[in-house]
C-alpha positions as CSV (number, residue, x, y, z in Angstrom):
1,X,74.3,12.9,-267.8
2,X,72.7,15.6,-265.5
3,X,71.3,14.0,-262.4
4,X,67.9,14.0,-262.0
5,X,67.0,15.4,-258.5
6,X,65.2,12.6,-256.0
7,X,62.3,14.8,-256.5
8,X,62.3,14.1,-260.0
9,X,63.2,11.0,-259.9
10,X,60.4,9.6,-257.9
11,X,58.0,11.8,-260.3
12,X,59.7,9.7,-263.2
13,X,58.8,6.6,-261.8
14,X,55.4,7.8,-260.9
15,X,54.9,8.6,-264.6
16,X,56.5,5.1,-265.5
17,X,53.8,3.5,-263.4
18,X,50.9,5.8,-264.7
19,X,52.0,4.4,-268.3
20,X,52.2,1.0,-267.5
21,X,48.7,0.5,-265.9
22,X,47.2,2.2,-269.2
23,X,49.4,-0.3,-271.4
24,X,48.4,-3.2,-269.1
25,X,44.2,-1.9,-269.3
26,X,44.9,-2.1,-273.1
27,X,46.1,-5.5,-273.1
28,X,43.5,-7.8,-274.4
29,X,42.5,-11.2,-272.3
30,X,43.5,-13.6,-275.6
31,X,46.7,-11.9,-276.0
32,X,48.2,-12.8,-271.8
33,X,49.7,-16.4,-273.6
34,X,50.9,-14.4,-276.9
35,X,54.6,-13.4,-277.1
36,X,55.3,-10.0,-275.8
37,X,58.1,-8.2,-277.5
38,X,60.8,-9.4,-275.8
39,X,61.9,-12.6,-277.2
40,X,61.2,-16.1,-274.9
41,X,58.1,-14.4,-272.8
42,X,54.6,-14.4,-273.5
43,X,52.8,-11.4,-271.7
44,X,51.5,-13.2,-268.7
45,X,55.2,-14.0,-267.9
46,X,56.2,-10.6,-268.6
47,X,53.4,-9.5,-266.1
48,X,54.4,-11.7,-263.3
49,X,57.8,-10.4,-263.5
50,X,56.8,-7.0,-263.3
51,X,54.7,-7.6,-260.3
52,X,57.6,-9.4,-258.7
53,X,60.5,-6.6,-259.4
54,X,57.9,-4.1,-258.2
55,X,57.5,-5.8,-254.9
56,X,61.0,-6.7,-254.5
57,X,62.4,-3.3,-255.0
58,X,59.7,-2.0,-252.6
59,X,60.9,-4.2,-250.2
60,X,63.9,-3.0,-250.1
61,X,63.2,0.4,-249.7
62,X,60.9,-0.8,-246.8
63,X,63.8,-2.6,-245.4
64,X,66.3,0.1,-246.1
65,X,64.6,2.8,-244.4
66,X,64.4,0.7,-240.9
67,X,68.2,0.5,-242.0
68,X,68.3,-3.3,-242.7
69,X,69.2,-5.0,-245.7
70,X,67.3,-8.5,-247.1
71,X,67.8,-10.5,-250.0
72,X,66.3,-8.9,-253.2
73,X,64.5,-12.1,-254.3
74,X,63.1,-14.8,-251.3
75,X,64.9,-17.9,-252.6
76,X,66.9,-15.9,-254.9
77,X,66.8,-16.4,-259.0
78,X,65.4,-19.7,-258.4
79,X,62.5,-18.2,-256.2
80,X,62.2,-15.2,-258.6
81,X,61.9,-18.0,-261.5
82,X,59.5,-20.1,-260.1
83,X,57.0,-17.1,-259.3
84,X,57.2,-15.8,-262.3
85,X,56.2,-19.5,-263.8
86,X,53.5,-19.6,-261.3
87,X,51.6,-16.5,-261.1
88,X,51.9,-16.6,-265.7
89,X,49.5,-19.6,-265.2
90,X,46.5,-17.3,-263.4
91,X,43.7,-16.2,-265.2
92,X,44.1,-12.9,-267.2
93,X,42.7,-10.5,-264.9
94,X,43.9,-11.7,-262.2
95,X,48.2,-11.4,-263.7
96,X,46.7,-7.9,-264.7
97,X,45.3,-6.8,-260.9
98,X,47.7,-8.1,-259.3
99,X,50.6,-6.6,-261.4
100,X,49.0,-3.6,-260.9
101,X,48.6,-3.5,-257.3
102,X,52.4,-4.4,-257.5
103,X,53.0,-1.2,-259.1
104,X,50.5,0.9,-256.5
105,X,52.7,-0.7,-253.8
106,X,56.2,0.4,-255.6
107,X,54.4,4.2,-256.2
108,X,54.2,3.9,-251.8
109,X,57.1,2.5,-250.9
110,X,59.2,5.7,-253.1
111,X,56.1,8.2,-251.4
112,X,57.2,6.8,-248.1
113,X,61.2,7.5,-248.5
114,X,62.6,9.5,-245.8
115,X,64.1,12.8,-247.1
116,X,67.4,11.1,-245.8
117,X,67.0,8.1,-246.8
118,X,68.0,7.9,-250.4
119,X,71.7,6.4,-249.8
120,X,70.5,3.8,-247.5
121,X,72.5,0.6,-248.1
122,X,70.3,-2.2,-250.0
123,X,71.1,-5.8,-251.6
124,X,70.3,-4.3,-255.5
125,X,73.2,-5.5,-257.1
126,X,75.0,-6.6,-254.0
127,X,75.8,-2.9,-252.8
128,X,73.3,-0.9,-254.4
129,X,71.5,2.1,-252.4
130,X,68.1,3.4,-252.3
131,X,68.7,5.9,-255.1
132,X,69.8,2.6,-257.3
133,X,66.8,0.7,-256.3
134,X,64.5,3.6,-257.6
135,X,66.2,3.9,-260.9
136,X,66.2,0.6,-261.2
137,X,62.4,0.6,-261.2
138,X,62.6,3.5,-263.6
139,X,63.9,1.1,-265.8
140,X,62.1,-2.5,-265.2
141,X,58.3,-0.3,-265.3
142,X,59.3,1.5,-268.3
143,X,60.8,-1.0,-270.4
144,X,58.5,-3.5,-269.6
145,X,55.6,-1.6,-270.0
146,X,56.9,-0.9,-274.1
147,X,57.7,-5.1,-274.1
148,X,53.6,-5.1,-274.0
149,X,53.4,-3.7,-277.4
150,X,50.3,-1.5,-276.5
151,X,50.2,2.2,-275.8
152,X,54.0,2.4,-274.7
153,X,56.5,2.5,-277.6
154,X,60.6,3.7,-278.0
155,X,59.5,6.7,-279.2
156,X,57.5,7.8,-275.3
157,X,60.6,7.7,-273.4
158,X,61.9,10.7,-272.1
159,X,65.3,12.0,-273.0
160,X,66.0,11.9,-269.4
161,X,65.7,8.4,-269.5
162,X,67.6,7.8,-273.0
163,X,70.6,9.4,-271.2
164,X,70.4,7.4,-268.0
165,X,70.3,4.1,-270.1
166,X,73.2,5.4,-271.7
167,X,74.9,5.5,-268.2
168,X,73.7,2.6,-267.2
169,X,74.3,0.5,-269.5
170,X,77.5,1.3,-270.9
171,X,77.9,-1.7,-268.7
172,X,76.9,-3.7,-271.5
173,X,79.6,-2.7,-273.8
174,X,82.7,-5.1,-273.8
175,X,86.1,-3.9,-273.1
176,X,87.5,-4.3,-276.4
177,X,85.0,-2.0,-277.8
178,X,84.6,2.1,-278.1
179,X,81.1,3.1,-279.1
180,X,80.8,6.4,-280.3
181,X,76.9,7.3,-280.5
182,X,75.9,9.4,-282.7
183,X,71.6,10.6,-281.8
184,X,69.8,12.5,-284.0
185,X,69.7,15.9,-283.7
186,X,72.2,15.8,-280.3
187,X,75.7,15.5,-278.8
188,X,77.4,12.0,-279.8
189,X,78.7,10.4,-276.8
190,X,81.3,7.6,-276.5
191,X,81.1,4.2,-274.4
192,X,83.5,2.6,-273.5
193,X,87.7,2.9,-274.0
194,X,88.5,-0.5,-275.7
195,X,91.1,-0.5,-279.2
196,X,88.4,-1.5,-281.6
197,X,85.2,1.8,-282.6
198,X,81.9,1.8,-283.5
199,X,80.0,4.7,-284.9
200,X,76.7,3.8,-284.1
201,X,73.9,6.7,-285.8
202,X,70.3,6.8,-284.9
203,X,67.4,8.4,-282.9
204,X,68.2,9.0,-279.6
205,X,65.7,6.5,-278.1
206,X,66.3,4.0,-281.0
207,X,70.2,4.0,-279.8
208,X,68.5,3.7,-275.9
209,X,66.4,0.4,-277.1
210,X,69.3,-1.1,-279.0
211,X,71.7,-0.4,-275.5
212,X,68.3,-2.5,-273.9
213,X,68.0,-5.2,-275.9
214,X,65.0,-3.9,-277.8
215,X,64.1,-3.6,-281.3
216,X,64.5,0.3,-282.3
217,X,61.6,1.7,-283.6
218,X,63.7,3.6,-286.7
219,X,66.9,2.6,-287.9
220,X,70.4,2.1,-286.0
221,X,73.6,1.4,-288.0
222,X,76.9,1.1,-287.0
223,X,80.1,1.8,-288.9
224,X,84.1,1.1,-288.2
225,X,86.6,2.3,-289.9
226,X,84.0,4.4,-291.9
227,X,82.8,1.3,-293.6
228,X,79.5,-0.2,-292.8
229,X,79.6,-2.9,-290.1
230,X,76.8,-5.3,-288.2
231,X,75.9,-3.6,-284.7
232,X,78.6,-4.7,-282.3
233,X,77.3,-7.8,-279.8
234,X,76.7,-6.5,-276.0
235,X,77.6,-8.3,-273.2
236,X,74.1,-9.5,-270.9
237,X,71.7,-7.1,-269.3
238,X,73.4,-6.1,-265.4
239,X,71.9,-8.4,-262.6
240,X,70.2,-7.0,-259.5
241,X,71.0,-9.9,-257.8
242,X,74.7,-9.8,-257.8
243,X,77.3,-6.9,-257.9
244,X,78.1,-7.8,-261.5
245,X,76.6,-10.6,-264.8
C-alpha cells in the first residue's frame, strides 16, 4: 500500500474520532445493554473498551515521547477485562461522556507528537513504535465506531484504510492459505504464500470487514479451484499486548 504520510495519518485518526462521537450522540440510552454488532458485546461494553484503548494508546505516546516505555494495559488483559466489565455497568451518559473524553484525550496525545517522535519505541504489540500505536487507533476508533450500528457503516471507510487493513491483517490469514482478492472496480491483491488459493470477490470495503471480522455490507464469495467454496477461516484478530496471538 502507499504510506500515508504522519501528517495524514494523524488527520485520519482525527476524522476517525470526529465519526465516532457523531455515532456515539446517535446512540440511544435503551440501546447501551443491546448487542452491538460485534458478536458477545452489548454497546456499553463496546464503549468502555473504546474509552480504555483510547487512553491506553495515548499513554503510550505520552510515555514514548519522554522516551519510556509502560505496559499497554495496567494489570494487563486481566486489568483491561475488568474495566471494561466495570465502566459497561455506569449509567448511559456517563459510558457515552466518558468514552468521549477518551477519544478528545487520544485526538491530544497524536497533536502533542514531536515531529521526531514517530519511531519512538512503545509496548504495542511488544515492540511496536509510535507510528504503530497511531494506526492502531485508526483502527480500534473506526471499527468500533461502525460496531455501533449508527451513522458509521463498511461502506464510510476510506480506501486508504481498506488498503491498510489489507496490510495489516494479512496477519490473519493462515500459512496454508493464498488469498487472492479480487475488489470491485480495482487491482486484486494476494495474501499470503501458502499451497492451497482462494479467490475471494467483493467490494473493496466488504473484502476489508470480512479481513476484520465484520459482516460485509454487500456480498463476499470465495472460490478455489474455480468452484464455489465457503470463505476460508482466519486465524484471531493480532494482540496489542503481545508481539504475536
Amino acid at each position: 500500500m502507499t504510506q500515508l504520510s504522519t501528517a495524514s495519518l494523524a488527520e485520519a485518526v482525527q476524522d476517525a474520532t470526529a465519526r465516532a462521537r457523531t455515532a456515539i450522540g446517535a446512540l440511544p440510552a435503551e440501546e447501551f445493554a443491546a448487542p452491538s454488532t460485534l458478536p458477545g458485546w452489548n454497546n456499553a461494553q463496546l464503549l468502555a473498551h473504546l474509552d480504555g484503548v483510547s487512553r491506553a494508546l495515548a499513554r503510550q505516546l505520552a510515555y514514548a515521547a519522554r522516551g519510556e516505555r509502560i505496559e499497554f494495559y495496567d494489570g494487563g488483559q486481566e486489568g483491561r477485562d475488568e474495566r471494561i466489565e466495570l465502566g459497561a455497568l455506569q449509567q448511559p451518559s456517563t459510558v457515552a461522556a466518558r468514552t468521549i473524553q477518551g477519544l478528545d484525550l487520544l485526538d491530544e496525545s497524536i497533536k502533542d507528537l514531536p515531529a521526531g517522535g514517530w519511531e519512538n519505541a512503545t509496548s504495542f504489540r511488544g515492540e511496536g513504535t509510535v507510528t504503530d500505536c497511531v494506526k492502531a487507533a485508526w483502527r480500534e476508533v473506526l471499527i468500533h465506531a461502525t460496531d455501533l450500528g449508527t451513522t458509521v457503516s463498511l461502506v464510510d471507510w476510506p480506501t486508504e484504510f481498506s488498503a491498510h487493513l489489507f496490510e495489516f491483517l494479512s496477519l490473519r490469514v493462515p500459512a496454508e492459505y493464498r488469498l487472492l482478492l479480487q475488489p470491485t472496480g480495482s487491482q486484486p491483491l494476494t495474501l499470503g504464500d501458502g499451497p492451497t488459493g482462494y479467490v475471494v470477490t467483493g467490494m473493496e470495503c466488504d473484502l476489508a470487514g470480512w479481513l476484520a471480522g465484520r459482516e460485509p455490507s454487500g456480498p463476499v464469495r470465495a472460490t478455489a479451484a474455480a468452484d464455489g467454496a465457503d470463505l476460508p477461516e482466519l486465524l484471531p484478530w493480532p494482540s496489542g499486548l503481545a508481539a504475536s496471538k
